[in-house]
N, C-alpha and C positions, 0 to 999 in steps of 0.2 A: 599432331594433335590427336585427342581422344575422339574414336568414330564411335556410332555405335549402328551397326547394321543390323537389319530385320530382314528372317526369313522372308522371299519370295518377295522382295522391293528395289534388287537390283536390274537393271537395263540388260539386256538378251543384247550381244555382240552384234554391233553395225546399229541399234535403235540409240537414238539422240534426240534426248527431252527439248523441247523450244524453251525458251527462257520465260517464255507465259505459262506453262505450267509447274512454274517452282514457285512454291511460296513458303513462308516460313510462320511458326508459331514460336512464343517464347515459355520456356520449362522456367528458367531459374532458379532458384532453392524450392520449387513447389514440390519437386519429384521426391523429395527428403519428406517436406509436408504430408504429401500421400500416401507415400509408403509409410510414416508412422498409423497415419487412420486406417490404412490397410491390415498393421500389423494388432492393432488392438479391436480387430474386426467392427469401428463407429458404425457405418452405414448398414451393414446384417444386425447389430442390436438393436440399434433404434427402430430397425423394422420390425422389428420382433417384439419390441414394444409398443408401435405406434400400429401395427399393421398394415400390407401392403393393399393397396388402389390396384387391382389389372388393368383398370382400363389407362390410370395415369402414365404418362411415357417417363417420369422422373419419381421415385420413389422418397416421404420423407429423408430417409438414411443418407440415400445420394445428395438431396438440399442443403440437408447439414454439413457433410463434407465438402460440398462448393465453396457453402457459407466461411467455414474453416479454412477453404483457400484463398476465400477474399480476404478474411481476415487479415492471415498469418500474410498476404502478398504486400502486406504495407503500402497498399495506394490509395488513393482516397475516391475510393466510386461508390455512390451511396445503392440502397438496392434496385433502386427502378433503371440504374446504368449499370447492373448487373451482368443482363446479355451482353455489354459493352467488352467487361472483364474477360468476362469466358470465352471470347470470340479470340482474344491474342492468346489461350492455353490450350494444350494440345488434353480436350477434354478427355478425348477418347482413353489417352495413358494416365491420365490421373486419376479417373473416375469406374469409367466404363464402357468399355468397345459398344459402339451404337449411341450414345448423346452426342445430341449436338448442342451447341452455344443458346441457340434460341432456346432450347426448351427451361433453360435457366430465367424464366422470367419474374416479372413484381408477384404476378399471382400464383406462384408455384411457392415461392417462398413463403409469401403470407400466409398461403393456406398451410405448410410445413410450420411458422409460429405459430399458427392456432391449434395445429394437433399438438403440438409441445406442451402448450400450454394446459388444453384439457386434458393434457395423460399424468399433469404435475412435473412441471422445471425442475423439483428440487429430486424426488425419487428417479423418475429419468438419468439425471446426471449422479446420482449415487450407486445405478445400476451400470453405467457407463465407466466409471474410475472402476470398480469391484471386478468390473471385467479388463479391463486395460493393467492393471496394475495387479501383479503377483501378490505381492507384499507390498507393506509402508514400512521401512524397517528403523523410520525413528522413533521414538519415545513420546514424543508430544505430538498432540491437536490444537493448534495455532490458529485462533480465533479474531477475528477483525473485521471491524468495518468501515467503509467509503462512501463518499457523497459522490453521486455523479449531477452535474447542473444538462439542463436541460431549456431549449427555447421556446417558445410557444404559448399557448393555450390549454388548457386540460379541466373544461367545465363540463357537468353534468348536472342531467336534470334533478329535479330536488324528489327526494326521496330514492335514487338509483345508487346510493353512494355504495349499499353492502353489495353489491353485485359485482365492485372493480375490486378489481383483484391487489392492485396498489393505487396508494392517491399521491400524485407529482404536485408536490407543495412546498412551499419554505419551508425548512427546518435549519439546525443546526450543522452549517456550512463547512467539511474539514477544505476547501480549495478557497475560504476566504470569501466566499460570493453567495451574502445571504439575500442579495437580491433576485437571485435565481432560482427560480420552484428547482425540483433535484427529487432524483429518489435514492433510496441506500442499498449497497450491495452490500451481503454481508459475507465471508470466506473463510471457512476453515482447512489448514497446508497441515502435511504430516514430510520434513520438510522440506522439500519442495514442489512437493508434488498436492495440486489441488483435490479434496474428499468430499467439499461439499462448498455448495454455493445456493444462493437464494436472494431475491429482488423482495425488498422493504419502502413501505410510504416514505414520503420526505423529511417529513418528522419523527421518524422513529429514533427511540430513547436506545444507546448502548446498554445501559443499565439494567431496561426492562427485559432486550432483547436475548441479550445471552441467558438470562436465565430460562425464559421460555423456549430457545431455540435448544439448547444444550437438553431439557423437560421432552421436546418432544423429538427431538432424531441423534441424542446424544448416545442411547442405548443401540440403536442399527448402526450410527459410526462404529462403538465398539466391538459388537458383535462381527463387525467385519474384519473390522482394522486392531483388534487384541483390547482384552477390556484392559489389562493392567497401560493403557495409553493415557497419558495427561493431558487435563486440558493447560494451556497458559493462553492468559488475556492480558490485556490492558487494566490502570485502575478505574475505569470504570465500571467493572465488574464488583468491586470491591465496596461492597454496604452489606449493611446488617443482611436482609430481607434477601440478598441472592445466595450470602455466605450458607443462612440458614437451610436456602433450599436446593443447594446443588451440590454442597458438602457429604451432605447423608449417602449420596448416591456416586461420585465422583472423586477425585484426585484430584487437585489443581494447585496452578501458579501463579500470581497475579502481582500486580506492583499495589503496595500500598502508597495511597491519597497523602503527600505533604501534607494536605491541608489539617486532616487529623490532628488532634490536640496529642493524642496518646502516640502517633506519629514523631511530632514536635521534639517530645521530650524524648522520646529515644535516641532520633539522630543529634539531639543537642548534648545528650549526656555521654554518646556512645566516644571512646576515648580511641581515637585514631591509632597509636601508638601499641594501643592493647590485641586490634585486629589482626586475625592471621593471615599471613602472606598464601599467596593460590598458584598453581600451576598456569591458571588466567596472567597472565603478563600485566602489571600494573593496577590489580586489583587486590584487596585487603576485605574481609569478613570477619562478621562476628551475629552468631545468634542467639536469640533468647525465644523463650517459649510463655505462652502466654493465650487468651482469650478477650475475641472479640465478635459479639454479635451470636454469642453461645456459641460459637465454636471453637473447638481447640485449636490452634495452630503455632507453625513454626515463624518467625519474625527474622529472615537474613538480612542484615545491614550491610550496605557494602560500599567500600569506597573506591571510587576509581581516580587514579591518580589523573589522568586526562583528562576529566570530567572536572575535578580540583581547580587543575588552573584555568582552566575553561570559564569556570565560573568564580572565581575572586578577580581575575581581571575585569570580568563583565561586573563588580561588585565594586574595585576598585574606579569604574568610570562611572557607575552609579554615584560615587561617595565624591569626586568631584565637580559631575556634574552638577549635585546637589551645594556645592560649598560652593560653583560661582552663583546661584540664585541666592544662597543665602547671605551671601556679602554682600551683593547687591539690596537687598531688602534690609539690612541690616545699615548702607548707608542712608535709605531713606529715611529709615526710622531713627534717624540720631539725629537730624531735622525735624523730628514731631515735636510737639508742645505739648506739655500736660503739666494741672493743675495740681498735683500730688505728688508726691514720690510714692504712694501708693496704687495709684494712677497708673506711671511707667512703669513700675515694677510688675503689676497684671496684663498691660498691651505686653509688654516683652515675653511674660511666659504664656500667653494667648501664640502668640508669635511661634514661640519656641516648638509648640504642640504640633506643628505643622513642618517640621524638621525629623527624617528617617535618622541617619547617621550625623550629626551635628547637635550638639547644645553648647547653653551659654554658659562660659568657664568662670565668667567676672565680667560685675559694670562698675560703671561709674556714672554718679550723680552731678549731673552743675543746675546751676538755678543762674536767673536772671531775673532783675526786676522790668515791670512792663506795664504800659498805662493798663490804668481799667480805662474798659472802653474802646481798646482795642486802637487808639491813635497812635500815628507816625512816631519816629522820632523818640530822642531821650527824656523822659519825665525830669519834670522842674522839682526842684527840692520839697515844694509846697506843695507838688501834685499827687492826688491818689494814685498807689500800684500795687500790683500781684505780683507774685512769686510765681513765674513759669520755672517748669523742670523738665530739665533734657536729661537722658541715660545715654549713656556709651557702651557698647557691648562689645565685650572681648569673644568672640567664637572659638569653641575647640568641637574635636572631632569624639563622640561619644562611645569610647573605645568599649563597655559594657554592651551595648547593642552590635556594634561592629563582629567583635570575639563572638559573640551569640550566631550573628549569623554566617560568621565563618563558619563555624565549627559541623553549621551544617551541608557546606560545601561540598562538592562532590559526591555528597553520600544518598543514598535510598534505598528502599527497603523493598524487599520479594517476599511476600508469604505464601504459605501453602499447608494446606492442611494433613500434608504426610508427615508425619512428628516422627517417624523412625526415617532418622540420617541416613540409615544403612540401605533404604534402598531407596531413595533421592538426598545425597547428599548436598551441603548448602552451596561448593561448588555446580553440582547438578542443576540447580533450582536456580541458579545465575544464568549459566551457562541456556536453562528451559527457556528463560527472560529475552537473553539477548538473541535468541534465534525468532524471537519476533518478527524480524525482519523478514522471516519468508513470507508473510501475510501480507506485509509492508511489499516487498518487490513482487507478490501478485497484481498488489492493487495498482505500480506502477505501469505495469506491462499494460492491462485493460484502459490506464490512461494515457496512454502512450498517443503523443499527436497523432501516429502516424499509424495506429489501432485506427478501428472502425468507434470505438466509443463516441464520437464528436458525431455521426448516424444517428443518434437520438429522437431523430425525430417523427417517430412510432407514434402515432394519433392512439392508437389502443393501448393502452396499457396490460392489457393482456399477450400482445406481441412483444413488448418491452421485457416482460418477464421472461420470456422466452429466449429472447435476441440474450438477454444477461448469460441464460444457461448457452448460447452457443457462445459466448465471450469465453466462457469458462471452460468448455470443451478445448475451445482455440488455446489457450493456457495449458491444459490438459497435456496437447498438442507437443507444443513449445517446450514445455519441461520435460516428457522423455524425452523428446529430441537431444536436448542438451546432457540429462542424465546418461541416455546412451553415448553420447560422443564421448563426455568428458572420463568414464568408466575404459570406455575403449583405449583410451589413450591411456589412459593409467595403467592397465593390463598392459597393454604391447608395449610401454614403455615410451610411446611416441610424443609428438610435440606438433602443433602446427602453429603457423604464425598470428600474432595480434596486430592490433591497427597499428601498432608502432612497428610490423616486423621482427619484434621480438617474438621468441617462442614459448607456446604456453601448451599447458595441459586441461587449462578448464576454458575455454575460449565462452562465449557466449554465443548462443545460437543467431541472435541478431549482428554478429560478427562473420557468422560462419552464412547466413543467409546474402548479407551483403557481396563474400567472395564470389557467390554462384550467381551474381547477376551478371546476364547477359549471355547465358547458356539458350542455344535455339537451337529448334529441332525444324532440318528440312525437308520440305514435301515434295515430291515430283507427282501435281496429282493430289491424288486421296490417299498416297502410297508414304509414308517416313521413311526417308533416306538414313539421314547422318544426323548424329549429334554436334552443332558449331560451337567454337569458341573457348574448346575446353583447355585445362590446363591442365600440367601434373598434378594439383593440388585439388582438382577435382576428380580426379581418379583417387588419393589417398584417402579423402572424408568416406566419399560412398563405401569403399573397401573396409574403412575402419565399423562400417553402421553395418554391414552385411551384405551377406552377396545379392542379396536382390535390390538392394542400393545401386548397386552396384553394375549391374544387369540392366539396368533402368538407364545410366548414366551413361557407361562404358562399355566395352569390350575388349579394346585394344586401343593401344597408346601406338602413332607413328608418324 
């Protein structure tokens, strides 16, 4: 097995340790952990921003990096069982020779969110990626945002509202739970690596926010991260009033709103058959240029074949679903009574008006005579009667509505206000759309069960803000990790295994964290012996990440 010995901790010839002084701590993928915050210098920035305490025994810098190993350790100890955490990790190699467990306690940390918070969550963490990160070497700034729900109470007195830094209240719920106050994080990935993050009231508007957010720290992302960088959003981005104001100064990608009338009739007119085929596997374009909201822009339509059947199947159970109600409704009404054939003729297209995909192809008229007076029974030759009318309807399926919203099937539309193809081509501006998802798989990591996010329950919301920017740190984290692994292995050529045993080249760090559970480091004493448990495959990661991975982990295989 992989040992790994330390200078001046072996036993002197004839000394034999008692079995009472061995104990053990557990490393497991933390020492990967560490040695990334080690290698992006976290805990010397942050002190360098936040200032260091002499007389404190734990330094902000170091809280945050604990906070970052509770995170990334995937278990669930909220912070006041903190000390709980640190007491099973060999502090001392993670962090720094001389902590110990306890000093990791609730009021070290708090008082570490509250300097966070007054030094500002959001420049903090933009000085922290600007340092950690050489370059961002993609093209776009991938903007989005999340609802996190929250438990609790969050009242204030009346008149104290400007003073909270965010307010934890209903809004519009993306996790489906608008009965839970929530606040909003918002993330912009360059991609996949996080450049900017910031904590939002619970009802804040997507709409309002990008254009303000992108107004006031869109020009320092640039300035760091290359002005020629694009932003792409969601369509909620996409109205007159933000087109106006972030066009002037900005690039952008954004989906256009189906609901759009001017929307409508593009993808209804746009001829499938006429689109060009793409490098994109299964995808077909076509653009037009055009003005919306006084801005000039480009209009890419696009169709995805996968997207197609995806949705005429879900169109085709629509249009059955709807034909068994309407035959059903259709038998009751051929039971009704009415006094007219004018009568039935308007219940039936009253009727009809309430039918998506369905109208009526043909009826038919029958009459019956019937007392006046509404008695039983067949009227006597000599007795007064009315002419009741019953309609029969024949149903077909309204193939004009049908074609219409076929046609708009799989298609939608990406605009952006770069009108020269030549340097974001409408492959490009697809291609900006679908990397979305790195925004999209930020947000799932932070909501990850087994993340600290379900910890919410920060009475301040001044801490809350704070705790966000160490989520996003921990993110930070988590994505070199994987950037460096997955690069390593493409360079050396190598491979290691995935949950199924097959071999991969981009494994996920939450894959690669899982192998190293169960890595213990033993003590004789105060003294680290040996590294336990190790395998060969925990020798090849460290080795692949560098050699102080590496050094930390192993020394020798035997």
């Amino acid at each position: 097995m992989w040992v790994l010995m330390y200078p001046n901790t072996q036993a002197h010839a004839g000394e034999t340790a008692s079995l009472a002084e061995y104990s053990s701590k557990n490393m497991d993928h933390l020492g990967i952990v560490a040695m990334v915050c080690q290698e992006i210098d976290l805990a010397s920035e942050i002190d360098r921003i936040v200032g260091v305490d002499p007389h404190q025994e734990v330094t902000c810098g170091e809280a945050v990096v604990a906070m970052v190993l509770n995170a990334l350790g995937f278990v669930d100890r909220p912070l006041y069982l903190f000390p709980e955490f640190m007491a099973t990790k060999p502090v001392e190699l993670l962090i720094r020779e001389g902590l110990k467990a306890e000093y990791f306690n609730d009021d070290v940390l708090g008082r570490t969110l509250d300097k966070l918070y007054d030094f500002g969550p959001e420049g903090v963490f933009m000085r922290i990626t600007a340092n950690a990160y050489s370059e961002c070497s993609g093209r776009f700034l991938h903007g989005d945002t999340t609802s996190m729900n929250l438990q609790g109470e969050y009242k204030h007195e009346e008149g104290d509202l400007d003073a909270v830094p965010i307010e934890i209240t209903h809004g519009f719920s993306k996790d489906g739970r608008p009965d839970l106050k929530q606040f909003v994080i918002s993330l912009v990935m360059s991609d996949s690596l996080p450049v900017f993050i910031q904590t939002l009231s619970g009802n804040t508007s997507d709409k309002n926010h990008f254009r303000e957010m992108v107004k006031e720290y869109g020009q320092s992302l640039q300035e760091k991260w290359g002005e020629d960088k694009i932003w792409v959003w969601d369509s909620a981005v996409y109205s007159e009033k933000n087109l106006g104001e972030i066009s002037e100064d900005y690039t952008g990608v954004t989906r256009v709103p189906e609901t759009l009338s001017e929307a409508k009739e593009v993808l209804e007119n746009t001829d499938t058959e006429k689109m060009h085929s793409t490098a994109l596997n299964g995808y077909r374009l076509f653009s037009t240029e055009g003005e919306y909201g006084g801005v000039k822009q480009r209009w890419v339509v696009v169709f995805s074949d996968k997207a197609f059947a995806r949705e005429t199947k879900t169109l085709e159970r629509k249009i059955e679903k709807e034909k068994e109600q309407v035959e059903k409704d259709i038998r009751h009404f051929s039971n009704q009574e009415f006094y007219s054939r004018e009568d039935a003729q308007k219940a039936a297209q009253e009727m009809e008006k309430g039918w998506t995909y369905h109208k009526i192809s043909a009826t038919e008229v029958k009459t019956k005579k019937k007392k006046k007076g509404g008695g039983r029974g067949r009227p006597r030759k000599d007795e007064p009667t009315q002419t009741i009318y019953l309609l029969k309807i024949e149903l077909g399926e309204d193939k004009s509505v049908i074609e219409k919203k076929t046609l708009k099937k799989g298609k939608f539309i990406v605009a952006t206000n770069e009108l020269d193809s030549k340097k974001l081509s409408d492959e490009e501006a697809l291609t900006a759309y679908k990397e979305q998802q790195y925004a999209e798989r930020g947000f799932r990591f932070l909501k990850d069960p087994f993340f600290f996010a379900d910890r919410m329950f920060l009475k301040n919301e001044g801490r809350i803000v704070a705790m966000v920017m160490v989520m996003g740190l921990a993110l930070v984290v988590y994505s070199l990790a994987e950037k460096k692994l997955r690069e390593a292995l493409e360079s050396e050529n190598e491979t290691i295994p995935d949950q199924k045993k097959k071999p991969t080249k981009k494994p996920t760090m939450r894959r690669v964290f899982q192998v190293f559970e169960g890595i213990t480091i033993l003590y004789s004493g105060s003294k680290m012996v040996k590294v336990l448990n190790l395998r060969p495959i925990h020798g090849k990661i460290p080795a692949l990440l560098g050699s102080e991975y590496e050094r930390l982990y192993c020394t020798c295989y035997g």
